[in-house]
BALOBA-1460 file (C-alpha; in Angstrom, 3 decimals):
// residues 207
<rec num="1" residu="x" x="72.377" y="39.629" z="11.882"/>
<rec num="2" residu="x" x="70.259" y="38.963" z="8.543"/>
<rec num="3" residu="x" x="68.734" y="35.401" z="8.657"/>
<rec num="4" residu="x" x="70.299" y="34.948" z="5.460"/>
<rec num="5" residu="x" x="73.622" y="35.763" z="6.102"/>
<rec num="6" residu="x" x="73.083" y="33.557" z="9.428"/>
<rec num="7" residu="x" x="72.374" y="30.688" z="7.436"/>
<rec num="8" residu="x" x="75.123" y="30.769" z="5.284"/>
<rec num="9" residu="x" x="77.559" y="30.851" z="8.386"/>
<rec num="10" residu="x" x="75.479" y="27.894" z="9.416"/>
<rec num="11" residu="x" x="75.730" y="25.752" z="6.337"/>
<rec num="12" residu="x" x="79.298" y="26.961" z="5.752"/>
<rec num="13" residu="x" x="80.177" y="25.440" z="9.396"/>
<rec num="14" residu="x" x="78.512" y="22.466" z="8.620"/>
<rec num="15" residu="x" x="80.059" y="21.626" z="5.552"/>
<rec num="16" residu="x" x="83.602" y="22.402" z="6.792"/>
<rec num="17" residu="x" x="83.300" y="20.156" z="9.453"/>
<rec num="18" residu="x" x="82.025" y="17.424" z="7.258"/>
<rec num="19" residu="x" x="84.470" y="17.821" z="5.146"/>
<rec num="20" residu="x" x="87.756" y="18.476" z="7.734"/>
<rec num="21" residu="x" x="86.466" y="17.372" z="11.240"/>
<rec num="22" residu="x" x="86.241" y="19.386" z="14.171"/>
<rec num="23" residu="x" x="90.257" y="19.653" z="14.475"/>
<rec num="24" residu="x" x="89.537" y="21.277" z="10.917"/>
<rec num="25" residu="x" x="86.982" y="23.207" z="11.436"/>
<rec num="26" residu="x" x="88.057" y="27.539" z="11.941"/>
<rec num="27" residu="x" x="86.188" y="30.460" z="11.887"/>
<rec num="28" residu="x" x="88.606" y="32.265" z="9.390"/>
<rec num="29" residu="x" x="87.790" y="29.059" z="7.037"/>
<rec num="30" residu="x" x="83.975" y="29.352" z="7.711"/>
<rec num="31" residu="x" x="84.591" y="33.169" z="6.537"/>
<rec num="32" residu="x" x="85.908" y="32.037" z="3.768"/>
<rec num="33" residu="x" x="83.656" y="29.501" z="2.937"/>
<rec num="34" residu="x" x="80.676" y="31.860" z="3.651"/>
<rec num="35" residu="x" x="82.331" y="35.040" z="2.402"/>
<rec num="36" residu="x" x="81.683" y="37.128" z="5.543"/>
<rec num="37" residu="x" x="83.990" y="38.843" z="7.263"/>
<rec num="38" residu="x" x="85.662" y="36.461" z="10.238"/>
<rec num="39" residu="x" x="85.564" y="39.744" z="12.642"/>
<rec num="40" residu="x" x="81.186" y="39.316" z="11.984"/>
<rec num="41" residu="x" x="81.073" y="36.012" z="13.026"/>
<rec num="42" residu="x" x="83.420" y="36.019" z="16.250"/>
<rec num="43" residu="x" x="81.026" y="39.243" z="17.239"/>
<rec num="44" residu="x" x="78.175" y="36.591" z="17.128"/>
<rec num="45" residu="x" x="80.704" y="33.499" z="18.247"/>
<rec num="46" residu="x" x="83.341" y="33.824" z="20.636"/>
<rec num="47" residu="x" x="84.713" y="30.345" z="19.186"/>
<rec num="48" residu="x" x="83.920" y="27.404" z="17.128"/>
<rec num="49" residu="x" x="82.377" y="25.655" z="19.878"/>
<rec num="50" residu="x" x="79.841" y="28.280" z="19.904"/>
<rec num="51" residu="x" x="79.416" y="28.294" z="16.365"/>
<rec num="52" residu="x" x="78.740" y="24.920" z="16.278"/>
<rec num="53" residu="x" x="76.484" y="24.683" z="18.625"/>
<rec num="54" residu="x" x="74.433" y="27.374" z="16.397"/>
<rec num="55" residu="x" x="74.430" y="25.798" z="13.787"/>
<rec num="56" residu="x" x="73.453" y="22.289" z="15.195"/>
<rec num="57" residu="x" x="70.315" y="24.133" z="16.422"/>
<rec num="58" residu="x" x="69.374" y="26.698" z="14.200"/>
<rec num="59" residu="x" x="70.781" y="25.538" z="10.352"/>
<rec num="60" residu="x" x="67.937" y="24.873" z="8.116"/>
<rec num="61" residu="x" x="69.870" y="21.814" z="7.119"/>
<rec num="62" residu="x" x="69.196" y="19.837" z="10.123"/>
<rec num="63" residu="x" x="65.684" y="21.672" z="10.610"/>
<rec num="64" residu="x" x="62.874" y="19.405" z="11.522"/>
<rec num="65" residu="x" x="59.070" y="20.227" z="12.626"/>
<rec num="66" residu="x" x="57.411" y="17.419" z="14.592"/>
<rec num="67" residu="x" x="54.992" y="15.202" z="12.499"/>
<rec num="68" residu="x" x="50.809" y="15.307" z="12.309"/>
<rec num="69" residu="x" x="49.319" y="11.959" z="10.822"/>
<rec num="70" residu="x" x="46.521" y="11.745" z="13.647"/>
<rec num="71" residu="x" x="47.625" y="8.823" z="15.599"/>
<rec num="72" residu="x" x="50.841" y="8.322" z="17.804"/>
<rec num="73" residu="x" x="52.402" y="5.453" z="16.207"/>
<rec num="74" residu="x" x="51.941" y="7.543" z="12.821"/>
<rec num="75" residu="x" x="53.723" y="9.956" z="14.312"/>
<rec num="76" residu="x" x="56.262" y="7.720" z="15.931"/>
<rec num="77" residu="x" x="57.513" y="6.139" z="12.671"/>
<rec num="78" residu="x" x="57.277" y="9.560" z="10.823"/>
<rec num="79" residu="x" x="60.188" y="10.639" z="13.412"/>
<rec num="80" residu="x" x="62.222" y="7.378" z="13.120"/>
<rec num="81" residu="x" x="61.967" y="7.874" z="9.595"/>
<rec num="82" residu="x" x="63.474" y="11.502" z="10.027"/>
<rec num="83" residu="x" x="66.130" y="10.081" z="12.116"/>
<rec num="84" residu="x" x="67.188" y="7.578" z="9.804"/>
<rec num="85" residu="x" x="67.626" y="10.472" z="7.088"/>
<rec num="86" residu="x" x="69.704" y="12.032" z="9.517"/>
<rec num="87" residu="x" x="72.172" y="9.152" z="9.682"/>
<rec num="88" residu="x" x="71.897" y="7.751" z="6.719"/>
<rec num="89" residu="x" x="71.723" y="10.265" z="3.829"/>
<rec num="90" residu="x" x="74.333" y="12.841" z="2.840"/>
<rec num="91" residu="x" x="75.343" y="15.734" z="3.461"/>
<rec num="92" residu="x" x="72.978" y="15.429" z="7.164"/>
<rec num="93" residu="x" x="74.645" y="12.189" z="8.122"/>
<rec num="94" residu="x" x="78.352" y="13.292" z="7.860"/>
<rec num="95" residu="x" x="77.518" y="16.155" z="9.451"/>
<rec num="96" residu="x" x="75.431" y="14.311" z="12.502"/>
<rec num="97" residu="x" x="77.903" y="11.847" z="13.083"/>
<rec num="98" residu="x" x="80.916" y="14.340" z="12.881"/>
<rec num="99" residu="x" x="79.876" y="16.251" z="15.284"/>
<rec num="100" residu="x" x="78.286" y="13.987" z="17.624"/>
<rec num="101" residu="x" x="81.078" y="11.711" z="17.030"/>
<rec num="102" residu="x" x="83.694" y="14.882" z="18.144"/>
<rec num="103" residu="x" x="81.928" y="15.521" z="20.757"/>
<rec num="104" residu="x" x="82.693" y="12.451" z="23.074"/>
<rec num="105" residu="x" x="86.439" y="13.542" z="22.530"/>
<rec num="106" residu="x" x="86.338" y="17.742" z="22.753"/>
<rec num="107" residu="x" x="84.862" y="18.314" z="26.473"/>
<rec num="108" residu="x" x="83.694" y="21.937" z="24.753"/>
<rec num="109" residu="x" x="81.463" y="20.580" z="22.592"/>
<rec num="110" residu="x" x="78.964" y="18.476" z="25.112"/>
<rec num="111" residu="x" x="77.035" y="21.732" z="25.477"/>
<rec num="112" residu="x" x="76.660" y="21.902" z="21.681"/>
<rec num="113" residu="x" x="75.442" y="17.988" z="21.865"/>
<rec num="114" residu="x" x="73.095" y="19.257" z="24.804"/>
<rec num="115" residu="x" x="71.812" y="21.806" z="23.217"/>
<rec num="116" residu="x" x="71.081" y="19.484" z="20.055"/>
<rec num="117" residu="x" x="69.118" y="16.808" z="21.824"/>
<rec num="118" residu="x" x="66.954" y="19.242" z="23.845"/>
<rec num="119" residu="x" x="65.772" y="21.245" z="20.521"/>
<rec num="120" residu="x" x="64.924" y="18.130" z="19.087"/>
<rec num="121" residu="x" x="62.966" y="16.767" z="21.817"/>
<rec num="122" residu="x" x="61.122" y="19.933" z="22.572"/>
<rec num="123" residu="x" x="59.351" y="20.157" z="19.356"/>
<rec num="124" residu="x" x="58.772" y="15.833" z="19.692"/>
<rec num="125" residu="x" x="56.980" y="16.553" z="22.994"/>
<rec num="126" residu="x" x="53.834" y="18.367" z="20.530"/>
<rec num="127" residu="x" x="53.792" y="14.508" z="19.662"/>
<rec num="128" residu="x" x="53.099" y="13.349" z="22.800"/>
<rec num="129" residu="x" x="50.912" y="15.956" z="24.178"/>
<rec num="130" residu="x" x="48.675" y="15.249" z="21.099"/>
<rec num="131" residu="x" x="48.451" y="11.208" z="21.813"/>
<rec num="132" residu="x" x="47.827" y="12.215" z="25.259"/>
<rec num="133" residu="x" x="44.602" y="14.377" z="24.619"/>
<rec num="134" residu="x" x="43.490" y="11.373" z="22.372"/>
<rec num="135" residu="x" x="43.827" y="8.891" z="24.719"/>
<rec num="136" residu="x" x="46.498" y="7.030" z="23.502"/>
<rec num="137" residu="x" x="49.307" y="7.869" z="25.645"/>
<rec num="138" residu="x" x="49.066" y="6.735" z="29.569"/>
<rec num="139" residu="x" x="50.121" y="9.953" z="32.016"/>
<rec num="140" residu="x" x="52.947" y="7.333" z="33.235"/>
<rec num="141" residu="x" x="54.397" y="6.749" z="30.026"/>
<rec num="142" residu="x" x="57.625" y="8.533" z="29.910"/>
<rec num="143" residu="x" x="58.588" y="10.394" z="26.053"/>
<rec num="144" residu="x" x="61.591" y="10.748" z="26.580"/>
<rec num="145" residu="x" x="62.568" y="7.153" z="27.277"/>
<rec num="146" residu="x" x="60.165" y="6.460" z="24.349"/>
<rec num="147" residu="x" x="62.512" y="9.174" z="21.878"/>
<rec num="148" residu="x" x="65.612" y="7.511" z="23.629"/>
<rec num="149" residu="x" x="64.851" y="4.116" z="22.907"/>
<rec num="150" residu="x" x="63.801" y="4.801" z="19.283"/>
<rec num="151" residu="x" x="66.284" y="6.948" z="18.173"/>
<rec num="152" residu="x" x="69.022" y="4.694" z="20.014"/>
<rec num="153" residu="x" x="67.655" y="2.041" z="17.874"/>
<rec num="154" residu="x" x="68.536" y="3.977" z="14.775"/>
<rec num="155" residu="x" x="71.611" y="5.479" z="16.112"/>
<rec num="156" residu="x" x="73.133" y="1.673" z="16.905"/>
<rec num="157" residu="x" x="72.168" y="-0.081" z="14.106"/>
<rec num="158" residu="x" x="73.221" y="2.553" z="11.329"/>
<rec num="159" residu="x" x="76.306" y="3.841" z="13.099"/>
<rec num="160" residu="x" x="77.736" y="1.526" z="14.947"/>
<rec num="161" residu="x" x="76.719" y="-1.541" z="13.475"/>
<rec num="162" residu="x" x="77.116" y="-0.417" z="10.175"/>
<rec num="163" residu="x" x="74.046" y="-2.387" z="8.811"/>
<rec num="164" residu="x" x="71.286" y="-1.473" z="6.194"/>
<rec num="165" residu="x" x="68.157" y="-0.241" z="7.589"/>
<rec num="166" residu="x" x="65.235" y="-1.697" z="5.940"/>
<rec num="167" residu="x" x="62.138" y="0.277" z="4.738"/>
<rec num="168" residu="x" x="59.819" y="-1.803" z="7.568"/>
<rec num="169" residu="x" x="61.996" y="-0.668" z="10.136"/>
<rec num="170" residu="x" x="60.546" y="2.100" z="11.539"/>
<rec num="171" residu="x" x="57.265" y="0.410" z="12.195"/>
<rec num="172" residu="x" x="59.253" y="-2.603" z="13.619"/>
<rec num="173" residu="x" x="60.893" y="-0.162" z="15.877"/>
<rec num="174" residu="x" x="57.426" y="1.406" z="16.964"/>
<rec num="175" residu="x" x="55.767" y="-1.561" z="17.659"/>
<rec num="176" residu="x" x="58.861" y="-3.385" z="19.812"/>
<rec num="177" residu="x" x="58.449" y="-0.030" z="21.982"/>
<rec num="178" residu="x" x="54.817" y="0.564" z="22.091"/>
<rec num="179" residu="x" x="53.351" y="-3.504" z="21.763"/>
<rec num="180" residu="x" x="56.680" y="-4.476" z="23.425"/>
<rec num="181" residu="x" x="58.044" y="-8.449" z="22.482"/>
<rec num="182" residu="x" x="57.198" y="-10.453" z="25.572"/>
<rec num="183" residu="x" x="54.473" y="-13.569" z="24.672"/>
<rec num="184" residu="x" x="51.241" y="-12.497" z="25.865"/>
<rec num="185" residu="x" x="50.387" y="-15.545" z="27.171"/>
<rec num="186" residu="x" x="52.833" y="-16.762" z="30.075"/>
<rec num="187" residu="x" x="54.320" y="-20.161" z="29.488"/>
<rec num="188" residu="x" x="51.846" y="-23.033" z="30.895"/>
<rec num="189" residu="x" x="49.272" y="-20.732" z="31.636"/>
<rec num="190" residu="x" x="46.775" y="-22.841" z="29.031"/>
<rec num="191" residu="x" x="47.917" y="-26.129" z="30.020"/>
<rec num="192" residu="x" x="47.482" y="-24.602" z="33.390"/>
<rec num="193" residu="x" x="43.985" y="-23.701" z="33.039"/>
<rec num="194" residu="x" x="43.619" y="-26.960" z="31.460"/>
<rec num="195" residu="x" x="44.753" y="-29.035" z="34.580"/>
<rec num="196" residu="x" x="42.545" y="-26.995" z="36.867"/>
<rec num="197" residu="x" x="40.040" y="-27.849" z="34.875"/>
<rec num="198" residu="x" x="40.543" y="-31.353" z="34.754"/>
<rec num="199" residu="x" x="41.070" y="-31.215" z="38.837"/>
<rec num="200" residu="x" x="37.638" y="-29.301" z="38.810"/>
<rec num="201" residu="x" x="35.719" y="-31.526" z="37.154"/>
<rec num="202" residu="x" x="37.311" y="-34.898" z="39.394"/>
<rec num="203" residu="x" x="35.999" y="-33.234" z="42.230"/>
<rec num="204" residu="x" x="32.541" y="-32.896" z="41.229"/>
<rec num="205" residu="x" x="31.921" y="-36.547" z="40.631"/>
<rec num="206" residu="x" x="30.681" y="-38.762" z="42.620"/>
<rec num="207" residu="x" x="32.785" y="-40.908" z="44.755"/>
């Protein structure tokens, strides 16, 4: 099929199901939407679970490349930016949430979801390799747990919280992951060190 005429069966999917749901979401009304014929698409789809899932993957409206800016945590907000986009700004975000959101109820669409998530992290792992070759990545450190946390972060506060997402909060997300929130300093360790001290310095007088 022409790449062209694949996209518009892409974007035609996604904007039906936008606009009606998975329940009303059919081929024959992504023909029509698309104008090509419904017999071309279910040669390419046996159903509109694999449709979806197509078009979750390969629609140049939910395309992303992985960002460059030289340093990890560049990087690392660049993506939670890009993420926030997707849940937060029209038409992207009714589509994301629409069909992630039908896809905890439609057993036929967790491939789809699957599918979503692992294109996604495979071109974030470029990320990764990069911080690791500049030293700022330890072997141990996990991405995906890193992309989990991150993007859960976005996911949870947008979607399910329902609350704004403010323009430091991508950096605030990147630091709480990579700097973490714990104190540095562990409660009474100065006034520790302080009392050792002290208990030093009795001993070494005289008597």
């Amino acid at each position: 099929m022409a790449p062209r005429k694949e996209q518009q069966i892409f974007q035609a999917t996604l904007e039906l199901l936008a606009a009606k749901g998975y329940e009303g979401l059919t081929v024959e009304g992504v023909a029509e939407r698309s104008e090509v014929n419904k017999t071309t698409i279910y040669r390419w789809w046996p159903s509109k679970a694999a449709l979806l899932a197509a078009a979750l993957v390969k629609a140049d409206l939910l395309a992303m490349e992985p960002p460059d800016t030289g340093s990890l945590r560049g990087d690392l907000e660049a993506l939670v930016q890009r993420v926030v986009a997707l849940l937060t700004r029209p038409p992207a975000a009714d589509i994301a949430v629409a069909a992630l959101g039908a896809a905890a109820h439609h057993p036929e669409l967790a491939t789809a979801a699957q599918r979503f998530f692992a294109d996604r992290f495979a071109r974030e792992e470029a990320v990764f390799d990069r911080a690791r070759r500049r030293g700022e990545l330890s072997d141990a450190a996990d991405p995906l747990l890193i992309m989990d946390l991150l993007a859960g972060a976005v996911w949870l506060r947008a979607v399910f919280r329902g609350l704004p997402l403010d323009d430091d909060f991508a950096s605030k997300a990147v630091d709480a992951v990579l700097d973490g929130s714990a104190s540095r300093t562990r409660p009474g360790s100065d006034q520790g060190g302080r009392s050792e001290g002290k208990a030093s310095e009795a001993e070494d007088r005289p008597a």
